[in-house]
Each structure stands twice: as C-alpha cells, then as structure tokens.
ZAKE-874855 format. One line per 5 residues: their letters; for each residue x, y, z of N, C-alpha, C. Coordinates in Angstrom, 2 decimals. Example, Ala and Ser with C-alpha at 12.3 -4.5 7.8 and 13.67 -1.06 7.14 Angstrom:
<atoms>
as> 13.19/-5.69/7.80/12.30/-4.50/7.80/13.20/-3.30/7.80  12.85/-2.25/7.08/13.67/-1.06/7.14/12.90/0.03/7.87
</atoms>
This chain:
<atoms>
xxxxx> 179.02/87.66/-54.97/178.08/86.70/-55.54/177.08/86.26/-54.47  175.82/86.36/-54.65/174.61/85.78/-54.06/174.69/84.14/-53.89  174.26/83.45/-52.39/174.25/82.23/-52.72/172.55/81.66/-52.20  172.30/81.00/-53.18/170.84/80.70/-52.67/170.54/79.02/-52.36  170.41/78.73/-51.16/169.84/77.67/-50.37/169.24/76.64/-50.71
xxxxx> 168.68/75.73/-51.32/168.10/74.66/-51.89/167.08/74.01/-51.12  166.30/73.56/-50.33/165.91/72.64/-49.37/164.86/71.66/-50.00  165.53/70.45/-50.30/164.15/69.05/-50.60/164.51/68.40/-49.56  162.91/67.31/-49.58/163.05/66.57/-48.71/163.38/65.27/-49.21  163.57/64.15/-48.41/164.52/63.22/-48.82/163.53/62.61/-49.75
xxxxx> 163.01/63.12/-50.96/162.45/62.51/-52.38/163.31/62.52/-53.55  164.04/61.78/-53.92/164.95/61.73/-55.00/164.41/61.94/-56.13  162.72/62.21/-56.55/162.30/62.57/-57.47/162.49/63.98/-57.67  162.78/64.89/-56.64/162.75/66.23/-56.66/164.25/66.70/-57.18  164.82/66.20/-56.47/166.72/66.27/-56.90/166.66/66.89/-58.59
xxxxx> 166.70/66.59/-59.93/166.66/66.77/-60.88/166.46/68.51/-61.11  164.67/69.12/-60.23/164.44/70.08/-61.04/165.10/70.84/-59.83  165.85/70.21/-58.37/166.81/71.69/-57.63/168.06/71.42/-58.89  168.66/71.01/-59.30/169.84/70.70/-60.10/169.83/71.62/-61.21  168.71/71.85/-61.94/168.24/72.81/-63.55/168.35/73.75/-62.48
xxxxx> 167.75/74.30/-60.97/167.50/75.47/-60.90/168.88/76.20/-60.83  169.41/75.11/-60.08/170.71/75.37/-59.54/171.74/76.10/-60.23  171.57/75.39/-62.07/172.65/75.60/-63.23/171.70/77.25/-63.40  170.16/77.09/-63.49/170.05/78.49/-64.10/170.76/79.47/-62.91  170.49/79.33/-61.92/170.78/80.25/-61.19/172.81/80.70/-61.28
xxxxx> 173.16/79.64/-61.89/174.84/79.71/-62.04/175.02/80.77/-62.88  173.85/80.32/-63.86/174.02/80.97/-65.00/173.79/82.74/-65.02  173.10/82.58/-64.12/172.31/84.74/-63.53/173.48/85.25/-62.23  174.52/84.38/-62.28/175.32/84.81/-61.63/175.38/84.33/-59.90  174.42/83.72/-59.21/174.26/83.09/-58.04/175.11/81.62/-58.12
xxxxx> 175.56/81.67/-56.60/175.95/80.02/-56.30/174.66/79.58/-55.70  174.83/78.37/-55.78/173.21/77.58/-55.21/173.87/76.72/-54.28  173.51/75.66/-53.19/174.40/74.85/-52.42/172.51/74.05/-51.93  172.22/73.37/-52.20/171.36/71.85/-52.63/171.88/71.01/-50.91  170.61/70.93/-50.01/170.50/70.00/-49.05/169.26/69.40/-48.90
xxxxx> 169.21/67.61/-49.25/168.21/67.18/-48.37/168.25/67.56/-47.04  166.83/67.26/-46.33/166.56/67.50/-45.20/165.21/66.89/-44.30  165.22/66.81/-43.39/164.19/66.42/-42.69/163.17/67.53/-41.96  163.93/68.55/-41.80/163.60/70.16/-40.88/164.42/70.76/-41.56  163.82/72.35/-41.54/164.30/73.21/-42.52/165.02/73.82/-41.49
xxxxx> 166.50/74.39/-41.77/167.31/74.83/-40.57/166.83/76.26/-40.58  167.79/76.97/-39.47/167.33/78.38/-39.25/168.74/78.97/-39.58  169.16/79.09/-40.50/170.06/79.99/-41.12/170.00/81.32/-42.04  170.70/82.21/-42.37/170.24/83.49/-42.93/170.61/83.61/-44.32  170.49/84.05/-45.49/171.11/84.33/-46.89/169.58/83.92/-46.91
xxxxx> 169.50/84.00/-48.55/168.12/83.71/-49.41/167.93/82.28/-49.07  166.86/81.41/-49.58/166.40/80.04/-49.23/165.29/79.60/-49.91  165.29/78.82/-50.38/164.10/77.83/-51.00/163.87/76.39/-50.70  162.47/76.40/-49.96/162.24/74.76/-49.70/161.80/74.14/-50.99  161.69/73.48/-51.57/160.98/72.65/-52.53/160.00/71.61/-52.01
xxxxx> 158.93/71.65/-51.36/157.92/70.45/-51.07/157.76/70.63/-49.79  156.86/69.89/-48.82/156.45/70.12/-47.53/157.25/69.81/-46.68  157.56/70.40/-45.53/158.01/70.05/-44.44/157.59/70.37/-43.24  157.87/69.50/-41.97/157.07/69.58/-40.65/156.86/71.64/-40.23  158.28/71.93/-40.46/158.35/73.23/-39.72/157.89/74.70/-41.10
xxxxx> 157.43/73.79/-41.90/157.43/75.66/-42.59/156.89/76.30/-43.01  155.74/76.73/-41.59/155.15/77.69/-41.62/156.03/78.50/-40.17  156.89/77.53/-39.31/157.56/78.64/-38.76/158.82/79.34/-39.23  159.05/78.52/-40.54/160.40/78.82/-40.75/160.55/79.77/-42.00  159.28/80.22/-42.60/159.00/81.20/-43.97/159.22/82.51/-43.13
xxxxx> 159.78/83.27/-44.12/159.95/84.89/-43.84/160.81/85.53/-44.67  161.07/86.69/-44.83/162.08/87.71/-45.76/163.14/86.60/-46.07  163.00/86.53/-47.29/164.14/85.70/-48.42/163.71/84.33/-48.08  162.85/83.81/-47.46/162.45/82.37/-47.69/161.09/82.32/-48.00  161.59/81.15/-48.94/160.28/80.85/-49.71/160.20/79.24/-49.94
xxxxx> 158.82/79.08/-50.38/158.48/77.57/-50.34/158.03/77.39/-51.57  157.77/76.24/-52.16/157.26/76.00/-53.61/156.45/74.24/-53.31  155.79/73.95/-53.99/155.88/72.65/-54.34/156.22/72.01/-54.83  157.15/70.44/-54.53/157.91/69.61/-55.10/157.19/69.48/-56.73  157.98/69.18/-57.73/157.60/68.63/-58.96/156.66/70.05/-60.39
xxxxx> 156.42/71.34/-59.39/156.09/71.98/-60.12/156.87/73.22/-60.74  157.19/72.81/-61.79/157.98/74.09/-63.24/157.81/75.10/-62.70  156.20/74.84/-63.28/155.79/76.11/-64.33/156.05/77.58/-62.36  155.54/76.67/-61.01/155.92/77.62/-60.30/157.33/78.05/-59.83  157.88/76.85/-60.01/159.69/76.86/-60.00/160.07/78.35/-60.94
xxxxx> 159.73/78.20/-61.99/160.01/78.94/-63.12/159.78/80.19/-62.75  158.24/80.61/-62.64/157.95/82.00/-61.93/158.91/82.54/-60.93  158.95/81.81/-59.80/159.62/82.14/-58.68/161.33/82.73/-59.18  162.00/81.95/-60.40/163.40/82.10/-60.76/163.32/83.78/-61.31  162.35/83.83/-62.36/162.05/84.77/-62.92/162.26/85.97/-61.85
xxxxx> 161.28/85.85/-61.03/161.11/87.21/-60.26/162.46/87.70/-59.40  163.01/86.61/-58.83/163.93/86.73/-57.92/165.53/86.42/-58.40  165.81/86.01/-59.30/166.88/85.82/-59.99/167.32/86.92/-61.04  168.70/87.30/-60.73/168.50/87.94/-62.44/168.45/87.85/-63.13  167.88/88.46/-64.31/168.06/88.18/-65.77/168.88/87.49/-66.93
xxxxx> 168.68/86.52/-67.22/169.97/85.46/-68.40/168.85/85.44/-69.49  170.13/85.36/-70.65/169.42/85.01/-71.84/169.38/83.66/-71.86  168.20/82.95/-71.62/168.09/81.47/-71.71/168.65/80.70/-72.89  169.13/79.65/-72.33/169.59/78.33/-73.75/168.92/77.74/-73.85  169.48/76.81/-75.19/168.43/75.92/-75.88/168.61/74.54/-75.00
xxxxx> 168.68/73.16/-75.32/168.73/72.02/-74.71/168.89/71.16/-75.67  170.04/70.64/-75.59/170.09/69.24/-76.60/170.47/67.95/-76.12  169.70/66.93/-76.56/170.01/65.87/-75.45/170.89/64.78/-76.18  171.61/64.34/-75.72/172.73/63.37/-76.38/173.75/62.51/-75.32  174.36/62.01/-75.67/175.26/61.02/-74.80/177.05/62.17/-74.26
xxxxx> 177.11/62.68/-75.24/178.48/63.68/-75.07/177.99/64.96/-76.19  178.63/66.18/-75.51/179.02/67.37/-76.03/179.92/67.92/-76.13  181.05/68.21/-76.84/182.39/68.58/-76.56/182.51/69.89/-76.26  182.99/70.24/-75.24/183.34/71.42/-74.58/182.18/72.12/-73.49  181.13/70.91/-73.29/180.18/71.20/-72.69/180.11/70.17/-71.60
xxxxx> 179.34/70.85/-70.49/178.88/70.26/-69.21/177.78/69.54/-69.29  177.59/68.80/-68.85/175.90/68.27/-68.85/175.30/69.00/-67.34  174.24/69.46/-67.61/173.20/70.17/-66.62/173.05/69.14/-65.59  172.32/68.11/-66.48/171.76/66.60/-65.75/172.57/65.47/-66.88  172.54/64.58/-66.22/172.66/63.67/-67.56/172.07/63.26/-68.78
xxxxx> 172.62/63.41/-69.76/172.10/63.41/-71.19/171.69/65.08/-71.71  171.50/65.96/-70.79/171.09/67.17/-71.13/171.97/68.24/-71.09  172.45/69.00/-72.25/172.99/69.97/-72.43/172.30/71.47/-72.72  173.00/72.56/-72.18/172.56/73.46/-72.01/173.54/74.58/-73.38  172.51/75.00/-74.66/173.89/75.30/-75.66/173.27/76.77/-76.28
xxxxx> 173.75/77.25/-77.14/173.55/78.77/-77.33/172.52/78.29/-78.37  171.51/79.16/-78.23/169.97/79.28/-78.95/170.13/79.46/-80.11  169.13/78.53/-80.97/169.33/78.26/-82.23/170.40/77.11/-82.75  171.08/76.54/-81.68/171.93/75.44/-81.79/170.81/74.55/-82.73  171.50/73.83/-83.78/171.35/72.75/-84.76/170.91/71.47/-83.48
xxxxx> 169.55/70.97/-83.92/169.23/69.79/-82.87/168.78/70.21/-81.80  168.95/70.79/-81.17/167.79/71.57/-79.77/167.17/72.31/-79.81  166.29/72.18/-78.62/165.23/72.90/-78.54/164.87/73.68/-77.24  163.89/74.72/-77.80/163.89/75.86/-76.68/162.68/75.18/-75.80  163.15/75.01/-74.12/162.74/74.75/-73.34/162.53/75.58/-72.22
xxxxx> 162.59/77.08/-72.11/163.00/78.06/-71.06/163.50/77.10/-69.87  164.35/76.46/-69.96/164.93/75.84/-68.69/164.21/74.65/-67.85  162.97/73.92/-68.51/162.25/73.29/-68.34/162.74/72.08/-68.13  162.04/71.12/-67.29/163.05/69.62/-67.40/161.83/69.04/-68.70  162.47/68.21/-69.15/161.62/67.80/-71.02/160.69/67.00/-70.92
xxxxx> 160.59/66.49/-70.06/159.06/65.69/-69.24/157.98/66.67/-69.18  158.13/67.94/-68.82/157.21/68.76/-67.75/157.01/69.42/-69.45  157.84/70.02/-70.34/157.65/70.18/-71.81/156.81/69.96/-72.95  157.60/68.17/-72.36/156.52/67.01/-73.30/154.89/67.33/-73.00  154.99/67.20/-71.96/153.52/67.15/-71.59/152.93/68.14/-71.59
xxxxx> 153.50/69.40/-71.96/152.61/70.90/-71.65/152.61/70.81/-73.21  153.51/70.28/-74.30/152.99/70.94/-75.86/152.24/70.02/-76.13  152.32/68.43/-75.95/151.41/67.34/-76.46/150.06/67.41/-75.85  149.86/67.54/-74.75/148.59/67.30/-74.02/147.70/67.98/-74.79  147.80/68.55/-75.45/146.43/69.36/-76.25/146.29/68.84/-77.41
xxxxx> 147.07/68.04/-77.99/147.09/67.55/-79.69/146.31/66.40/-79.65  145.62/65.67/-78.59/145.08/64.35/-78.17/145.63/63.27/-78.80  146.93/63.42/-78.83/147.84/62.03/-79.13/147.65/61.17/-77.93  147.96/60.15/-78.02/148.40/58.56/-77.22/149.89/58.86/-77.48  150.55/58.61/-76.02/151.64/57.99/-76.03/152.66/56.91/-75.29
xxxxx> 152.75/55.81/-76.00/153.15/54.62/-75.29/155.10/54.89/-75.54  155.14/53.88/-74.33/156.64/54.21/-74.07/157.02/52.26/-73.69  158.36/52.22/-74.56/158.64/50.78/-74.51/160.20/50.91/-73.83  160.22/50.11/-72.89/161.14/50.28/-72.05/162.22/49.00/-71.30  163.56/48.86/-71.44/163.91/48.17/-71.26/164.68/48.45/-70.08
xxxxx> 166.25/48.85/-70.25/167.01/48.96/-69.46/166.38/49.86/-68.55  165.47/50.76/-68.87/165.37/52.00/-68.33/163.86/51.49/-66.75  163.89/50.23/-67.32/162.59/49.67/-66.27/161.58/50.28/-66.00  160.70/51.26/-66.67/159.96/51.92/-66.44/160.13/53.72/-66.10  161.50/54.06/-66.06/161.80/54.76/-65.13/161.43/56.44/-66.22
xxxxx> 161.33/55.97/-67.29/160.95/56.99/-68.29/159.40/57.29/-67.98  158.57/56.42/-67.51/157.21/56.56/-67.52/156.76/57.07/-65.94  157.55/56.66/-65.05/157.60/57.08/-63.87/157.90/58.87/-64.23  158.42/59.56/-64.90/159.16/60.72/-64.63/157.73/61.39/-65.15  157.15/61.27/-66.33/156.06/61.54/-66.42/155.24/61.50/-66.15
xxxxx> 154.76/60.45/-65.30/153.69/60.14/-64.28/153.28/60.71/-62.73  154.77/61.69/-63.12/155.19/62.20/-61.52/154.10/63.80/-61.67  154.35/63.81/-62.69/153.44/65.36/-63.26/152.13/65.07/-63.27  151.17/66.17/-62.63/149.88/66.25/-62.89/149.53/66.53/-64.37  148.39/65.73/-64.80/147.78/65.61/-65.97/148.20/64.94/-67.21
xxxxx> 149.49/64.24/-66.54/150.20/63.05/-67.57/149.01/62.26/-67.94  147.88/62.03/-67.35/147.33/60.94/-67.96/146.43/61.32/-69.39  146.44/63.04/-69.73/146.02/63.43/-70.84/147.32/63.00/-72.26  148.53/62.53/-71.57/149.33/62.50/-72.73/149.82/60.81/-72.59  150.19/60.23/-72.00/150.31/59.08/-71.65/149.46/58.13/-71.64
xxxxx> 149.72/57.13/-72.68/148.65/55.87/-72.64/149.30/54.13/-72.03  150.15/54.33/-72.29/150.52/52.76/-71.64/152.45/52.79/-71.51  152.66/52.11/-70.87/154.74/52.03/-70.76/154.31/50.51/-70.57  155.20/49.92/-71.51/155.44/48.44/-71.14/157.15/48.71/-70.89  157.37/47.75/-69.97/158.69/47.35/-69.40/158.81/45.64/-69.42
xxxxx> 159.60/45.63/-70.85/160.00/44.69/-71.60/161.61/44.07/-70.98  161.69/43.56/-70.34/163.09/43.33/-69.21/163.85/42.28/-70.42  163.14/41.45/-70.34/163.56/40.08/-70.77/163.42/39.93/-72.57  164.11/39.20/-73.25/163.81/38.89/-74.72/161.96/38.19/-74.75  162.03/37.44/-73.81/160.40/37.01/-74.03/159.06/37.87/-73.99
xxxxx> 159.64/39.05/-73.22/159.06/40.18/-72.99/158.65/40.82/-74.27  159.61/41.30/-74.69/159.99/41.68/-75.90/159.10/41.33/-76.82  159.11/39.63/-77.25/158.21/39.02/-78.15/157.43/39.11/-78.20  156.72/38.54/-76.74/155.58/38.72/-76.56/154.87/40.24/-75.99  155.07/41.20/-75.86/154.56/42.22/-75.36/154.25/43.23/-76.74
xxxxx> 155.73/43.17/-77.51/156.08/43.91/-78.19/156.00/44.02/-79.79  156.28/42.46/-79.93/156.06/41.45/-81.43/157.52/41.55/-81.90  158.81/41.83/-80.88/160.00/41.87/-81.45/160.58/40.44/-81.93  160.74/40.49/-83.21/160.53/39.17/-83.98/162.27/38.22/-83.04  161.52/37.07/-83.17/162.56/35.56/-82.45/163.98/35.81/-83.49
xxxxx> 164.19/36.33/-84.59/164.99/36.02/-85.22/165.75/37.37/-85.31  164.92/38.18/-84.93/166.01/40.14/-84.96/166.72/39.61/-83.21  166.44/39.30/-82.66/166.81/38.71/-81.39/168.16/38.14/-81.41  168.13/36.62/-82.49/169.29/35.65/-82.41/170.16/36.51/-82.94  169.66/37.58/-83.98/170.61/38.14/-85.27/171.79/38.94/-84.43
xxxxx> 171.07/39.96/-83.98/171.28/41.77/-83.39/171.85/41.29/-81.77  171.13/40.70/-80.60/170.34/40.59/-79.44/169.57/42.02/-79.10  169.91/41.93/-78.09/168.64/42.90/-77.24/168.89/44.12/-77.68  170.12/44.62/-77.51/170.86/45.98/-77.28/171.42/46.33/-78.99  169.91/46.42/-79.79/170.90/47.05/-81.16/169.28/47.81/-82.11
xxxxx> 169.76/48.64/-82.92/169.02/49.72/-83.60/167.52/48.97/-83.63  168.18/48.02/-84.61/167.02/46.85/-85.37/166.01/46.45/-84.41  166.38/46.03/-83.43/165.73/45.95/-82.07/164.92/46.87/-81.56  165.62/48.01/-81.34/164.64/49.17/-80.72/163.87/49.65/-82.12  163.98/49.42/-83.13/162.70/50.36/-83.82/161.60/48.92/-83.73
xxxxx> 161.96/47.73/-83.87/160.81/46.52/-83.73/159.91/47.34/-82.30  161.07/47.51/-81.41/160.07/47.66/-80.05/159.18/48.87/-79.89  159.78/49.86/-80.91/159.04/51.28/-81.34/157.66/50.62/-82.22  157.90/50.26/-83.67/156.99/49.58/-84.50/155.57/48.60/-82.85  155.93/47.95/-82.17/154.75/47.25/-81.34/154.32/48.16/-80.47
xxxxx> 154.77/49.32/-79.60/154.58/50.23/-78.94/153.61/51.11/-79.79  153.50/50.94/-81.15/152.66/52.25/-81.88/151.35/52.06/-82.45  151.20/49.95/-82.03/150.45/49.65/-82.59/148.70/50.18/-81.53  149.15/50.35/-80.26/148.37/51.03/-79.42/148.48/52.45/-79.33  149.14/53.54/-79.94/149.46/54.85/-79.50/149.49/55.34/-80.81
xxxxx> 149.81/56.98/-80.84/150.05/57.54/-82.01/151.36/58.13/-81.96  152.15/58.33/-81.12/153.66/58.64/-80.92/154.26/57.41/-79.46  155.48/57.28/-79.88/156.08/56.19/-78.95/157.64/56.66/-78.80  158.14/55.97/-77.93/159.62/56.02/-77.63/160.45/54.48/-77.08  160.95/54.08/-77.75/161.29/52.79/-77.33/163.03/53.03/-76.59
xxxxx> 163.15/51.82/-75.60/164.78/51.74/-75.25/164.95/50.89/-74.44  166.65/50.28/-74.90/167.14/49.08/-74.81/168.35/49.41/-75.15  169.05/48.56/-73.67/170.73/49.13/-73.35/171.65/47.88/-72.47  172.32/48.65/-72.19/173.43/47.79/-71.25/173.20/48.82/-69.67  172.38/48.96/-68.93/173.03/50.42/-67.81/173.94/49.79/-66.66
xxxxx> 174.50/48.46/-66.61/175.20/48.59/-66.10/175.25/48.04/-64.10  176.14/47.68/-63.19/177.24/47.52/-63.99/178.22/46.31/-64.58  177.05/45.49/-64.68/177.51/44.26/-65.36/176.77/44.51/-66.66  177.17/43.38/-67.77/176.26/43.41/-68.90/177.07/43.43/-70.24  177.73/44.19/-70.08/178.50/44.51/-71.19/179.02/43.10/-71.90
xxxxx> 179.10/43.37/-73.28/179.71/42.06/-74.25/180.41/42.76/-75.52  181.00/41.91/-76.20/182.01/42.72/-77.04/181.34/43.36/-78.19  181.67/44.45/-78.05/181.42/45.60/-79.11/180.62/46.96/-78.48  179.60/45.72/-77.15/178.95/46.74/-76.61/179.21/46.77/-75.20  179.81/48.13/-74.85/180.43/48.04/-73.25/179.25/48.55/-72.54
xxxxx> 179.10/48.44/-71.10/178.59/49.26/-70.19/178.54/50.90/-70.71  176.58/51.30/-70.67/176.19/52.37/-71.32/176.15/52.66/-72.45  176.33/51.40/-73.28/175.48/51.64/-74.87/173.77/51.28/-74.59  173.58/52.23/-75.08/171.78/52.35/-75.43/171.28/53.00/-76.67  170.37/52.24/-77.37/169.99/51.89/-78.32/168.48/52.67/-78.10
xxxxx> 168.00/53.91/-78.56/166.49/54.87/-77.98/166.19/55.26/-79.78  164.89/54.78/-80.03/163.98/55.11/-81.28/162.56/55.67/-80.74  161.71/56.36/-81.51/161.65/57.38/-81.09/160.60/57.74/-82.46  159.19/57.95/-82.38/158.34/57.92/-84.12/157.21/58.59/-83.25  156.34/58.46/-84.58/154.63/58.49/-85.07/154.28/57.46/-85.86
xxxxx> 153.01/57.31/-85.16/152.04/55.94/-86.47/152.32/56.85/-87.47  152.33/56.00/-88.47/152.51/56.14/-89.86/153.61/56.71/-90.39  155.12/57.31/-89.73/155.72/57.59/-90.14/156.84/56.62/-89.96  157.93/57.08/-90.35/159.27/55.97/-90.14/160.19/56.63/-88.69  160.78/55.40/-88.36/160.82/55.75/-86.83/162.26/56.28/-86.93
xxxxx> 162.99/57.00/-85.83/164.08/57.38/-86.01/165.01/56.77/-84.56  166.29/56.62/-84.81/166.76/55.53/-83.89/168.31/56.11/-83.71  168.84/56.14/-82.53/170.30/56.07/-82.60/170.69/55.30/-81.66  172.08/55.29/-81.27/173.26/54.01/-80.29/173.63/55.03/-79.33  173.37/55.57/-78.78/174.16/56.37/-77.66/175.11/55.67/-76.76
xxxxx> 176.47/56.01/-76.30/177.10/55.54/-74.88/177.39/56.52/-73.93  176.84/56.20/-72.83/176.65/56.99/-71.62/177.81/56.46/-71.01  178.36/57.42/-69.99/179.30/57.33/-68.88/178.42/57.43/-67.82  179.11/56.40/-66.82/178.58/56.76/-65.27/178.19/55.62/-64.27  177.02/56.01/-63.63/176.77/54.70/-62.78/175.21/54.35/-63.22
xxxxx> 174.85/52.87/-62.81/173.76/52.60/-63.32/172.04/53.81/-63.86  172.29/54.94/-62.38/171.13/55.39/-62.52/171.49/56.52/-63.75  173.25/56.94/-63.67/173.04/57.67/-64.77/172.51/57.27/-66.26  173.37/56.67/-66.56/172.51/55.69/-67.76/171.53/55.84/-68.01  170.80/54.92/-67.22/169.30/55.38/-67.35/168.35/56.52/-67.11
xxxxx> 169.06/57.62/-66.42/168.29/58.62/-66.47/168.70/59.24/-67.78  170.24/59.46/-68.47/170.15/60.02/-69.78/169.55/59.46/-70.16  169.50/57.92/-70.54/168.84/57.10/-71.73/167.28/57.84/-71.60  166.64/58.13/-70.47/164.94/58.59/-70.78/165.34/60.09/-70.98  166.34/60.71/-70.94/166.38/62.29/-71.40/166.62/62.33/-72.62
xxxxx> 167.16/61.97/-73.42/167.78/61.64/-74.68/166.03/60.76/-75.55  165.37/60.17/-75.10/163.98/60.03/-75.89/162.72/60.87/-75.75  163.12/61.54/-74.37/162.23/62.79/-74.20/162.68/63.88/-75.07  163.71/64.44/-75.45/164.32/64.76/-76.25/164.31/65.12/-78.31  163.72/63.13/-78.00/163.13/63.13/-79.33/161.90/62.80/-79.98
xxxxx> 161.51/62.72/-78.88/159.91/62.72/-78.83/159.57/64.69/-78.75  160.35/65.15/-78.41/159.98/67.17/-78.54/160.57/67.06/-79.63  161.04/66.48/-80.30/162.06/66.92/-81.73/160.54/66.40/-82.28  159.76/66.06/-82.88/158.71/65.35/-83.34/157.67/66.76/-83.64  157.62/67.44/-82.69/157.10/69.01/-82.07/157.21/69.73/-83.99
xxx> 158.41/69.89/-84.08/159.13/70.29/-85.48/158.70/69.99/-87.00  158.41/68.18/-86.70/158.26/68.29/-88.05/156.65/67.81/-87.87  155.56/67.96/-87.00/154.47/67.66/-87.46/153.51/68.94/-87.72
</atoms>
C-alpha cells in the first residue's frame, strides 16, 4: 500500500479538505498520514503541501507537490491524476448513519444513488453550494445560532462566495432572535431557543432579505443542555421565498466544535437538496 504525506500549515481552516482527501485516497487504496507544520520536512514517499510555506520552492521535486490551501476544484485534479481510480460516492449529511463512518462530521460517504444524497465527486458542500448556485443569481442569507457564524465563515473562505452569499446574521441571544429575525416573544416562552418552531421563524426572517436561507439553533455544548434536550441537539431549517421551509432535530455526538461543524454540514446539505426540486 502507497502512503501519501499531507502537509498544512497551522490553518485549521484547511484541516477539513486534507481529511476528504485523506478518506478518498483510503478509498483508491492509499494510507494518507496528515501533519501540520511550520517547514516542510525532507523525507521520501509521495507528499503534498496544501498552502504556502517558507521552504517550498526548495523542497518541490519527484512525488512532491504543492496546491493551494482552500482550493477543490485543484485538490480534485491533482487526486484524479495521481491517485487511482474509485468509483466515487454519494454524500449524505445527517447526525448518525448506521454502519457508517463519518468522513467529517455530519458527512457520510454512501453508495450512489443512496435515497437523500447527493453526488458531490468528493467535494466539501460549501465549495458545491457555491459552484451550482452562483449562476442562478439567488441571495443567500444564513441565520445562525449555536453555530456563531461559523457556517458563513466556511463559505466566505471560498473565492467568489460573494456571488452567492448575501448576509449571515448570528442571532446568539433570544433578543437577537426577535429583534434581528422577528422570532415571535411567545414561540420563545412556548418552545425556547432550541426547537423546530423556532428555527423555521428564524428561516421565515432570514428570507425576508434573500431568496434561499438556512437557519440553526442548538445546544453545542459543553454546558447547556436541559431536559429533553441534551448536549448536541440542533434544530437546522433550511427553504426558498415562497416555498414552505423544511426543518429537522438532529443530535450530534462530540465536542463543542464538532457539533457545530456537523450542524453547518447537515444545512449545507439541505440547502444542495433544494438543487432537486427547483
């Protein structure tokens, strides 16, 4: 078995797309072994830097190669050419899969044509979103609670998000909520923060500026939890103006950032499910 090298630099935004490469490459039969770094070492087997570093233009040569942090579509090429051949899976994003691994959190990797996913050639669903929407000249606002922004950050990280992206409010607080969002004083006392009714109100004010939205509101943890709803219930809806919004309860396992990174994979997710029926 082939093992191929990983190298980011200490940007935790990059971590995610060595992780997809990592699983495809599991999947074509290679081990992968993933190191931050500060300097790219001088060791031998295959190698990939992901993003700039001080030394590498002395350190490129036969089986090393460089890419830029945050880009697919060249990630992708590069797998293609130099990896072997797999029949790619589909991607379905959810809180649990039985008998399945999660790639990343919230994201499963399942046999094509699976019921509920969608074909992503191995894409992270951010970099997706934005390559099928950006041409339809939709608006899209993103309402955000537990997740603090961190859904709008992932998209923002990509060049030309600002053709698909129109506003992220990060609604922390119930007053937030009200006022940002128009989530009524009384779905509040009823539900609180963390329930269906809630996130489609915060979907419904998110759409009143946009033409597709994604709303979410959770527990991530690791305090928070109250009875009925433990640490990693999240509550993600998910529409179009003029249509009716669609909403589920997910519970995540893990530690705070997991949470919240499924919770924004799982609305990226269904915001590409949207792809389908328009």
């Amino acid at each position: 078995m082939s093992e191929l090298s990983l190298y980011l630099p200490w940007r935790p935004a990059v971590l995610p797309d060595a992780q997809r490469l990592a699983a495809w490459a599991h999947l074509a039969g290679w081990s992968c072994r993933i190191e931050l770094v500060q300097t790219l070492p001088d060791q031998g087997g295959p190698a990939l830097a992901l993003g700039e570093f001080a030394n590498s233009a002395q350190w490129l040569g036969p089986q090393r190669w460089q890419l830029p942090a945050s880009d697919w579509a060249a990630l992708s090429i590069w797998a293609e050419a130099h990896l072997p051949a797999v029949a790619k899976p589909w991607t379905c994003f959810t809180d649990s899969l039985p008998g399945k691994e999660a790639v990343l959190p919230g994201e499963y990797w399942v046999a094509a044509g699976q019921a509920g996913a969608v074909a992503l050639d191995f894409a992270p669903p951010e970099w997706a979103l934005l390559r099928r929407w950006r041409h339809e000249k939709r608006r899209l606002a993103l309402a955000e609670s537990c997740t603090g922004g961190g859904l709008a950050a992932r998209l923002t990280a990509l060049p030309g998000s600002s053709a698909l992206l129109h506003q992220g409010i990060v609604s922390y607080s119930n007053t937030a909520k009200m006022a940002l969002l128009h989530v009524r004083e009384e779905t509040l006392a009823r539900v609180g923060a963390v329930a269906e009714t809630t996130a489609l109100e915060m979907l419904e004010g998110a759409l009143r500026e946009a033409d597709l939205a994604a709303a979410i509101t959770g527990i991530a943890g690791p305090g928070g939890a109250v009875p009925g709803k433990p640490v990693g219930t999240v509550c993600i809806a998910w529409g179009q103006r003029g249509a009716a919004g669609q909403v589920r309860t997910c519970h995540f396992t893990g530690d705070r950032w997991t949470v919240q990174y499924a919770a924004g994979s799982v609305a990226l997710g269904g915001l590409l499910g949207l792809l389908r029926s328009s």
